[in-house]
C-alpha positions in Angstrom: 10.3 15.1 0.3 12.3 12.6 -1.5 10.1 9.5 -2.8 11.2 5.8 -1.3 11.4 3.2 -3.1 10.8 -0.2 -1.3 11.7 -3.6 -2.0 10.2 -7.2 -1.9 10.7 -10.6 -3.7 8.7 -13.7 -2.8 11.1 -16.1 -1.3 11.3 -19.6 -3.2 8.4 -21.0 -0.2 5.6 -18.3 -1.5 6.2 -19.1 -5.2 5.2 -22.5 -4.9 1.8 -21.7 -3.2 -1.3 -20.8 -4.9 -2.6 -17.5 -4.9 -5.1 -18.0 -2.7 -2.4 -19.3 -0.3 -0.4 -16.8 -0.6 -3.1 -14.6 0.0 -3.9 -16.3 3.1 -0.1 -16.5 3.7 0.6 -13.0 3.9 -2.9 -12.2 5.3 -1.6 -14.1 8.2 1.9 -12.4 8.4 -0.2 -9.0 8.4 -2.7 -9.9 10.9 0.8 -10.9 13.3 2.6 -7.8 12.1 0.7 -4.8 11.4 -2.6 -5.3 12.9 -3.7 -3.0 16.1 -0.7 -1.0 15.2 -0.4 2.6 14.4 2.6 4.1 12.1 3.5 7.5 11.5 3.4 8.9 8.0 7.2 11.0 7.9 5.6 13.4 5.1 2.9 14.0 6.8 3.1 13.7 10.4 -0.2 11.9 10.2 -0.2 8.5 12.8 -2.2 5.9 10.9 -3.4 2.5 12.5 -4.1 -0.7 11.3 -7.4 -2.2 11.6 -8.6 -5.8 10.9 -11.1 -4.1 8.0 -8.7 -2.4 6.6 -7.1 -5.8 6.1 -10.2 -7.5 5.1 -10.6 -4.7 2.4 -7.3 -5.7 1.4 -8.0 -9.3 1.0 -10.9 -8.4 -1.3 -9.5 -6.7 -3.8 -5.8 -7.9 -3.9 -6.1 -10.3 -7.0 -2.2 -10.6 -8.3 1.2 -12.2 -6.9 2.8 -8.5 -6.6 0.2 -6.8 -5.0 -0.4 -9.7 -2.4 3.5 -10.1 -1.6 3.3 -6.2 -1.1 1.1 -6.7 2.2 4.4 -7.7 4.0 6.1 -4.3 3.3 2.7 -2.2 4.3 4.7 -0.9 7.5 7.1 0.8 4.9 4.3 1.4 2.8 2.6 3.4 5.6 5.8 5.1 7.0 7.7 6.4 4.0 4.9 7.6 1.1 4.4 11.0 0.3 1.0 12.5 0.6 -0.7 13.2 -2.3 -4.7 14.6 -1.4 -7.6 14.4 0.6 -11.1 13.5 -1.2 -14.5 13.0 -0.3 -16.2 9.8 1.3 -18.8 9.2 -2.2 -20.9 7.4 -0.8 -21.6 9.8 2.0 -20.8 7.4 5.1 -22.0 9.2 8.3 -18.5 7.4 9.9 -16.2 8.8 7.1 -14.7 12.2 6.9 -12.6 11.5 3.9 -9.9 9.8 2.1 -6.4 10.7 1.6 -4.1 9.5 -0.8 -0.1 8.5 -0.7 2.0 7.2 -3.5 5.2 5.3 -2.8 7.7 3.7 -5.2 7.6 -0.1 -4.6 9.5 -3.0 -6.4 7.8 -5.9 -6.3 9.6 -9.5 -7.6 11.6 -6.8 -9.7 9.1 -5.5 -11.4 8.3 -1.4 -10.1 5.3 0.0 -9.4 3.4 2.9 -7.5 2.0 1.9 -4.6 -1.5 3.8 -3.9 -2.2 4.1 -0.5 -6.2 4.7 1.0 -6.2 6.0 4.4 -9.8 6.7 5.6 -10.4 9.6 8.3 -13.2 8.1 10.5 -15.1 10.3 13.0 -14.3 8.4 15.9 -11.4 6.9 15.3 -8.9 8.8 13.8 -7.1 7.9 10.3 -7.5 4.4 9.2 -5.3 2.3 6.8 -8.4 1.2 4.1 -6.3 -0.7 1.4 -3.6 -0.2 -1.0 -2.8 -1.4 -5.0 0.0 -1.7 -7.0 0.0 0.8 -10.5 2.6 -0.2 -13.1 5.0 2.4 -13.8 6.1 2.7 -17.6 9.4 4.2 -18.4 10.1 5.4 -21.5 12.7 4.4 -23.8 15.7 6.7 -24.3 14.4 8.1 -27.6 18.0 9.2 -29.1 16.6 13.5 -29.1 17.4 14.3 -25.6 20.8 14.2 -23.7 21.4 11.0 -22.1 21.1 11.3 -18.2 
């Protein structure tokens, strides 16, 4: 499947705010936007819903500008990544199944990045965003040996 690339900028409002404001900022805008929903993943078929711990867990760990302004694309996020694998719950939950993975190209304040993607498939209630982080991409530099795309 081809890979997406989404795109996000803070507006001139969110770069005056703290991060902790903006966290709370765009903790906010998910909680009105994404929370109690459920999106379908288009590589995968697999229908994935929103929960208010999954958003939580989000909170936690998002510590930069990029991967907090992120939050208000995870719709996107959810709907056009490409599945990458399945792996097992370590520390043996009796609620989780598993994780899966999805990448998902996503530009951030014009700076790209991967966007990782945790879904957790509970026992009860189906597949559960869990959180998500921004990994820098590095491009190489055009070294001079190959042809020139």
């Amino acid at each position: 499947m081809e890979e997406w690339k989404i795109s996000i900028v803070e507006t001139d409002a969110e770069r005056k705010l703290s991060i902790n404001q903006l966290r709370y900022e765009c903790l906010c805008f998910a909680k009105r936007n994404f929370q109690g929903k459920t999106y379908t993943n288009k590589d995968s078929s697999r229908k994935i819903s929103v929960s208010q711990q999954g958003l939580g867990e989000w909170k936690m760990k998002s510590k930069s500008r990029e991967q907090i302004i992120s939050m208000k694309v995870l719709d996107q996020l959810l709907e056009n990544s490409t599945f990458s694998n399945d792996a097992p719950d370590l520390k043996g939950r009796a609620d989780i199944e598993f994780f899966s993975y999805f990448n998902c190209l996503c530009e951030v304040n014009r700076t790209l990045f991967k966007a990782i993607i945790t879904v957790k498939q509970t026992k009860d209630h189906g597949e559960k965003y869990y959180h998500h982080y921004l990994k820098d991409t590095k491009i190489e530099p055009y070294s001079g040996t190959a042809p020139n795309p």
